[in-house]
DRENMIMI-183118 format. One line per 10 residues: their letters; for each residue z, y, x of C-alpha. Coordinates in nm, 3 decimals, always signed. Each point is the difference from the previous one (the first is absolute). Example, Ala and Ser with C-alpha at 12.3 -4.5 7.8 and 13.67 -1.06 7.14 Angstrom:
<rs>
AS = +0.780 -0.450 +1.230; -0.066 +0.344 +0.137
</rs>
This chain:
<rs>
XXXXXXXXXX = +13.343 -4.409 +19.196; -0.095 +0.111 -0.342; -0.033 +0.424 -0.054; -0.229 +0.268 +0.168; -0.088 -0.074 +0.399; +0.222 +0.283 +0.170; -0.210 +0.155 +0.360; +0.133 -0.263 +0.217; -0.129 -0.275 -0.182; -0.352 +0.164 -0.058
XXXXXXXXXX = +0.037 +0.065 +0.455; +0.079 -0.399 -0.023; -0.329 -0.044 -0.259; -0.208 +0.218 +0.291; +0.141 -0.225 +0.276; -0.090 -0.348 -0.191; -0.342 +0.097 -0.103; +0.074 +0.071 -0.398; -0.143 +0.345 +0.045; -0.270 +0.057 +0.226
XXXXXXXXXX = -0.061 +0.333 +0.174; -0.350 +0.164 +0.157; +0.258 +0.176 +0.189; +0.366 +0.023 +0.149; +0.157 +0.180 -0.269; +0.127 +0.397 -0.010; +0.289 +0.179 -0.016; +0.116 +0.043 -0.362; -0.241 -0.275 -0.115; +0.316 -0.247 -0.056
XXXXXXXXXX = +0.192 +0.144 -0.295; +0.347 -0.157 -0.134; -0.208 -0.213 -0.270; -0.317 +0.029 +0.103; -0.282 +0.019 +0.209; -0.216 +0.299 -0.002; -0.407 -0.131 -0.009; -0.257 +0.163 +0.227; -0.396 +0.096 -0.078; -0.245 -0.183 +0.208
XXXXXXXXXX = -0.302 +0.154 +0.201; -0.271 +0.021 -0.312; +0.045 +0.133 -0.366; -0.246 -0.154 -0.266; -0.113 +0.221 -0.263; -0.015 -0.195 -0.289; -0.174 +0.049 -0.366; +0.317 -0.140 -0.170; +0.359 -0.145 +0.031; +0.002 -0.349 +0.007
XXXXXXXXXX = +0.194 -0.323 +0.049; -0.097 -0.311 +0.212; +0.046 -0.285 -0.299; +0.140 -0.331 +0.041; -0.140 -0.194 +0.256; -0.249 +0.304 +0.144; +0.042 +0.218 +0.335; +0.003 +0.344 -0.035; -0.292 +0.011 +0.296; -0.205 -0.206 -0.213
XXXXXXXXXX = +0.038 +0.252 -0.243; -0.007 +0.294 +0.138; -0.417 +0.013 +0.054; -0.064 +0.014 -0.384; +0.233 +0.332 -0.002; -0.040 +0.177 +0.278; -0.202 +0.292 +0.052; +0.044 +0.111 +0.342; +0.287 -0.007 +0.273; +0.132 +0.277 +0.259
XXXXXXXXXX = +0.188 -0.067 +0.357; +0.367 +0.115 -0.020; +0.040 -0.002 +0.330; -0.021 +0.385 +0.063; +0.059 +0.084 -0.359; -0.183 +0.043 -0.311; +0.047 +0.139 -0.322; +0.081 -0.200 -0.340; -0.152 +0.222 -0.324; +0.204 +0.038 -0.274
XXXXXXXXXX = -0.093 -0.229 -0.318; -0.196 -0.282 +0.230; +0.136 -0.311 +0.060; +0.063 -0.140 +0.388; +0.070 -0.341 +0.143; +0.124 -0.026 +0.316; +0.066 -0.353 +0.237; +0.410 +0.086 +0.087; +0.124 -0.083 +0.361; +0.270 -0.249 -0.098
XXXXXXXXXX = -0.106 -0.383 -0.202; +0.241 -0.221 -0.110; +0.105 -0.418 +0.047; +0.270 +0.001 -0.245; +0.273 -0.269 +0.002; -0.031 -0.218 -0.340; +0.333 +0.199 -0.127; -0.083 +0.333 +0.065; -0.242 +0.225 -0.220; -0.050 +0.375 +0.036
XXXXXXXXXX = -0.048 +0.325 -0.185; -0.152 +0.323 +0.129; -0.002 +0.364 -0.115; -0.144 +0.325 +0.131; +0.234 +0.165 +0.220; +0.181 +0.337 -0.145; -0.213 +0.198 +0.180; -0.299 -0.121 -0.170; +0.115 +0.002 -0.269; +0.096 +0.360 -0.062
XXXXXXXXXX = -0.328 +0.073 +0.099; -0.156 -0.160 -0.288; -0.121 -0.278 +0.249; -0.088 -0.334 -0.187; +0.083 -0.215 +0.254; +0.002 -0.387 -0.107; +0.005 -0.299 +0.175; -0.275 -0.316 -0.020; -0.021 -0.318 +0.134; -0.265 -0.300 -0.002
XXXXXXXXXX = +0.056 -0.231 -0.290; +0.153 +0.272 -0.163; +0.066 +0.072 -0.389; +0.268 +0.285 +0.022; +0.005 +0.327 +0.201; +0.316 +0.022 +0.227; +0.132 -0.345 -0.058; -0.041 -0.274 +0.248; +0.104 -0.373 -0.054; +0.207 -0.243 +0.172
XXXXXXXXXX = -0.203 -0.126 +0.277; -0.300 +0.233 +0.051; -0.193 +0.001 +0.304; -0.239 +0.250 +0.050; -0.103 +0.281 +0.063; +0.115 +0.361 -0.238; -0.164 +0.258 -0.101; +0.064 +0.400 -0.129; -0.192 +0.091 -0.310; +0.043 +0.394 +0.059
XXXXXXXXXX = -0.087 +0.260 -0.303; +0.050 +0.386 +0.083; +0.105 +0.075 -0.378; +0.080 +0.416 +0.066; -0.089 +0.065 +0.364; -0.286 -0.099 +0.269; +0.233 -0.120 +0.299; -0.129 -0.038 +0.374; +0.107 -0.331 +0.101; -0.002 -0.206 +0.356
XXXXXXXXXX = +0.046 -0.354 +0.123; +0.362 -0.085 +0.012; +0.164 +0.205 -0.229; +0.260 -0.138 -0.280; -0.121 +0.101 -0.356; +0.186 -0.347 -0.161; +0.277 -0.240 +0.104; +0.099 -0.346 -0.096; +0.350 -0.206 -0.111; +0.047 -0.336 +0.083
XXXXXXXXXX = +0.256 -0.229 -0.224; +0.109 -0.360 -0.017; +0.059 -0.123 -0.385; +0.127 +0.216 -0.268; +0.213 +0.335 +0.132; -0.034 +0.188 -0.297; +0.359 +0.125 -0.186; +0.009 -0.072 -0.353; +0.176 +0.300 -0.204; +0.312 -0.184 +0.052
XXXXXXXXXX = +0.022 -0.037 +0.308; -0.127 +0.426 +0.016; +0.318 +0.069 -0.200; +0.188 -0.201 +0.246; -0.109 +0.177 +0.317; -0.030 +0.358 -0.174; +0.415 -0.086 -0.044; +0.028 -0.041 +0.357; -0.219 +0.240 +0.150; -0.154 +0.265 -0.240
XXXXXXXXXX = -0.396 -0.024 +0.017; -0.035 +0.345 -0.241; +0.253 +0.313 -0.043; +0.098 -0.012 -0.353; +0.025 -0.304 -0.249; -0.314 -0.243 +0.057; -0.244 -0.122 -0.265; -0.092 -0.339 +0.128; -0.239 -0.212 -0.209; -0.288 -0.217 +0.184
XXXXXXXXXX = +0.136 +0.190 +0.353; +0.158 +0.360 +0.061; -0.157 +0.252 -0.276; -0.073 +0.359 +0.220; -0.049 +0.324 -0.241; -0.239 +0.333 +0.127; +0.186 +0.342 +0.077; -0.155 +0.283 -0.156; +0.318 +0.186 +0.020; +0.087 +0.067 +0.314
XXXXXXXXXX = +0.337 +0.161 +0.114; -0.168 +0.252 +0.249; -0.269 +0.212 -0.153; -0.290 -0.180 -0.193; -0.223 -0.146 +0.210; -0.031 -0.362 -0.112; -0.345 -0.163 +0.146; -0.361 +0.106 +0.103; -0.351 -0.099 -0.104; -0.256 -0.098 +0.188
XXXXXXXXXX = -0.325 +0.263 +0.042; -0.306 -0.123 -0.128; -0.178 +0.166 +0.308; +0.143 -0.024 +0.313; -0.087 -0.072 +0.381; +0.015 -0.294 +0.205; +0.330 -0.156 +0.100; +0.064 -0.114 +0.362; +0.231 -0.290 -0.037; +0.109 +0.034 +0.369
XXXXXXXXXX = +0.104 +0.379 -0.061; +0.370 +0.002 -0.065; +0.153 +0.304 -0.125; -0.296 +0.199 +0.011; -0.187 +0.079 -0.376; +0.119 +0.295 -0.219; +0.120 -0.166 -0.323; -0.172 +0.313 -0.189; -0.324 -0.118 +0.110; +0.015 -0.359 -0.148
XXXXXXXXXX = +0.240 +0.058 -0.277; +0.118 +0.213 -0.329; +0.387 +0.038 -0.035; +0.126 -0.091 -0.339; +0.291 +0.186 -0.134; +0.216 -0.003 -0.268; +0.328 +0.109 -0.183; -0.004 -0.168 -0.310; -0.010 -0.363 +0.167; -0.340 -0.101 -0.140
XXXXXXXXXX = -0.350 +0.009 +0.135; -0.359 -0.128 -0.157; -0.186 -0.231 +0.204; -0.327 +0.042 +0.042; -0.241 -0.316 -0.038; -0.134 -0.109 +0.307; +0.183 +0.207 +0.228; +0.274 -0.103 +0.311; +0.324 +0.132 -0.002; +0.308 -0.035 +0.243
XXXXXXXXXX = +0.319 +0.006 -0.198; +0.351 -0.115 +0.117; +0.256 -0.206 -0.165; +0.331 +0.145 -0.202; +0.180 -0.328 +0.183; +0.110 +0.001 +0.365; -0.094 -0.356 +0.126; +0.248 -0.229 +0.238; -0.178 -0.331 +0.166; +0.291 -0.193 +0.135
XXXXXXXXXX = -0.062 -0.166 +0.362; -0.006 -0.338 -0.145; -0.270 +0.078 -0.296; -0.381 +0.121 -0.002; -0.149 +0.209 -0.313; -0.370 -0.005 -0.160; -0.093 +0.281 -0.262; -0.124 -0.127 -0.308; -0.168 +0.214 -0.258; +0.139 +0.043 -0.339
XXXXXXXXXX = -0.132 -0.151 -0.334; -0.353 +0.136 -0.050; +0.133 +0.051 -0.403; +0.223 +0.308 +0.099; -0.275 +0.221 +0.092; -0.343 +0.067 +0.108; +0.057 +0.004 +0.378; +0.164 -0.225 +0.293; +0.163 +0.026 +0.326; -0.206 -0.063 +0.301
XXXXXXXXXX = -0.005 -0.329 +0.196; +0.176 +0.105 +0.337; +0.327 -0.173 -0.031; +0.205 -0.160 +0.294; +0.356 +0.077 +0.029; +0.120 -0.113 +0.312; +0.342 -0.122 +0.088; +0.236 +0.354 +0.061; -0.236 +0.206 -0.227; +0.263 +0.266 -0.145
XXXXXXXXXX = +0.285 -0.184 +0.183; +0.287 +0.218 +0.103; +0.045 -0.165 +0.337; -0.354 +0.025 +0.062; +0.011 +0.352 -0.068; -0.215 -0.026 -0.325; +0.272 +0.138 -0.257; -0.101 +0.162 -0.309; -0.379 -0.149 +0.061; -0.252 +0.072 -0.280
XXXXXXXXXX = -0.287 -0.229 -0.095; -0.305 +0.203 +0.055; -0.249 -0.094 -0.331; -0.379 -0.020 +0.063; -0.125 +0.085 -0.385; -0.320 -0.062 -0.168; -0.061 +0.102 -0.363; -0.284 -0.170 -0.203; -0.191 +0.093 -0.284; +0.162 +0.246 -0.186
XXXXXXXXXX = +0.255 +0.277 +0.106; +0.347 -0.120 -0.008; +0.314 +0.201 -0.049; +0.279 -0.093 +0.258; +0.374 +0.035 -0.051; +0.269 +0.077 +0.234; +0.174 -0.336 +0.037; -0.289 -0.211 -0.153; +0.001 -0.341 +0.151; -0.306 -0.081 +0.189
XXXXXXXXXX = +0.043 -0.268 +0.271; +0.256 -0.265 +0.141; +0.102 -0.146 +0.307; -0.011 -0.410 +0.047; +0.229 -0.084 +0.259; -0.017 -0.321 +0.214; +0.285 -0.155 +0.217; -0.091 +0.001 +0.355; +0.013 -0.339 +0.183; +0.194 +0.183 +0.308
XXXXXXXXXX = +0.105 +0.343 +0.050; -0.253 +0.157 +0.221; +0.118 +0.123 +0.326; -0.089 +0.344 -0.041; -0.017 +0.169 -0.374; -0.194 +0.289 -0.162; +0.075 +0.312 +0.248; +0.204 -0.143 +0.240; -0.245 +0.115 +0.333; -0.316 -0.069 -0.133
XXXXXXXXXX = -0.312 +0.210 -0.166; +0.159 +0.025 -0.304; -0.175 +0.269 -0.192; +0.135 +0.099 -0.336; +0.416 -0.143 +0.027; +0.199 +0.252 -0.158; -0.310 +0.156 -0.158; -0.014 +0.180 -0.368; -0.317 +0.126 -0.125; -0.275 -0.035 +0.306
XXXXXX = -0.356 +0.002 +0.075; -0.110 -0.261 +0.288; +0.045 +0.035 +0.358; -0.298 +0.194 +0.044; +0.100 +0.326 -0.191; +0.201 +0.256 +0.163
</rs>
């Protein structure tokens, strides 16, 4: 089958041996499209980000960068602005026809959570090749906020395809005429074009910023922080804010976003020549995202938005992302929010899980 591996064929991977887990796996760990990726017992503290090369382990590597290591077991906390490697529980033995991508979760990030994935023999964060056996790995950089992390949980997840599954913008116009992926007319070029909201039909509350100085998150605490003690509101009623350089913001998108059952969605960042900022790199759409029948209608795309360099004016409407959607190779047998710990369906403007 060519397309993105739907949950019962990743459950058939499991069963064959193509994806090896420490341990049975957890409830909610098996998404439509995907399959959530779980931190091992020891975190590495590391002097810099790197990449395994071509024809080198990342174990063999790994002595010339790290500086010291901490047991997860029972917890321990990842500073803000160092960089972490951590062993995950799951290692692959792909089939020659099947490659992979991974992402951070939504969770992660929203909380400003670099989150990437690394394997041995490696040349490309998050992407793995047809065929790779080995073990994977979680590069982890707390970019806003020091997070308290244990053994097992999910701060990434990985898609499996066989062949090409990507929709040119034909074939986008073609399923947008059957079911409609945005409310409104859609600007399709290179994948589904997604504009920010800064003008908001309820008051003007339109995104937050992260605080420079905050506590510690507890990333098994669900529910629990006070947004006002990790974040600034930002508000506005003339439909334009400055960015700041270097700072995190959580925006939302003008577009309400439909994933049909038989399609999966990655979010892509914009061209870099429309301004001095990008979207952040969490970015899996599963299968009934913003689905009526799923009970997603009118879902919003929350952005994760960095600015760079110099303060940059945005507009109400400005374009500043887009969604690449791939055709599934089945339908999975359960979608986005149909039973399962499906966080943010239906959601507009929202913090992560953790925030009350």
């Amino acid at each position: 089958m060519t397309g993105v591996l739907p949950n019962q064929q990743i459950q058939a991977m499991i069963a064959a041996g193509a994806i090896q887990t420490a341990a049975p796996l957890v409830t909610g760990q098996l998404q439509p499209a995907s399959l959530d990726l779980r931190l091992g017992a020891v975190a590495y503290r590391v002097r810099a980000s790197f990449l395994a090369g071509d024809g080198r382990s990342i174990a063999a590597r790994l002595p010339a960068f790290e500086m010291h290591r901490m047991d997860l077991t029972d917890g321990a906390v990842l500073e803000k602005g160092c960089v972490y490697l951590v062993p995950l529980q799951e290692s692959l033995a792909l089939p020659d026809d099947v490659s992979a991508v991974a992402n951070a979760k939504s969770s992660t990030g929203r909380l400003d959570l670099l989150t990437r994935t690394i394997t041995d023999g490696g040349t490309e964060f998050d992407r793995i090749p047809a065929g790779y056996h080995g073990p994977l790995y979680a590069e982890i950089c707390p970019r806003s906020f020091s997070v308290l992390v244990r053994s097992g949980m999910r701060l990434n997840q990985i898609r499996f395809r066989s062949g090409s599954a990507r929709l040119d913008d034909g074939a986008l116009r073609a399923l947008h005429a059957r079911v409609p992926l945005v409310d409104g007319a859609p600007v399709i070029s290179d994948g589904l074009a997604f504009s920010v909201d800064l003008a908001p039909t309820d008051g003007d509350l339109v995104g937050y910023r992260a605080k420079p100085h905050t506590g510690v998150i507890d990333l098994d605490l669900i529910g629990h922080y006070d947004p006002a003690a990790f974040w600034e509101e930002i508000r506005t009623r003339d439909g334009q804010i400055i960015l700041d350089p270097g700072a995190f913001y959580i925006l939302v998108s003008r577009e309400a976003v439909c994933i049909p059952p038989d399609y999966a969605a990655e979010m892509a960042p914009y061209l870099a020549m429309v301004g001095e900022f990008r979207v952040h790199y969490a970015g899996f759409f599963d299968p009934g995202f913003g689905y009526a029948a799923a009970g997603g209608a009118g879902s919003r795309g929350v952005l994760e938005v960095r600015c760079h360099e110099s303060p940059f004016a945005l507009e109400h409407g400005q374009i500043v992302g887009r969604l690449v959607y791939e055709q599934m190779a089945a339908t999975p047998q359960q979608l986005y929010g149909q039973g399962i710990a499906s966080n943010y369906q239906g959601q507009g403007l929202k913090l992560s899980k953790h925030f009350r």
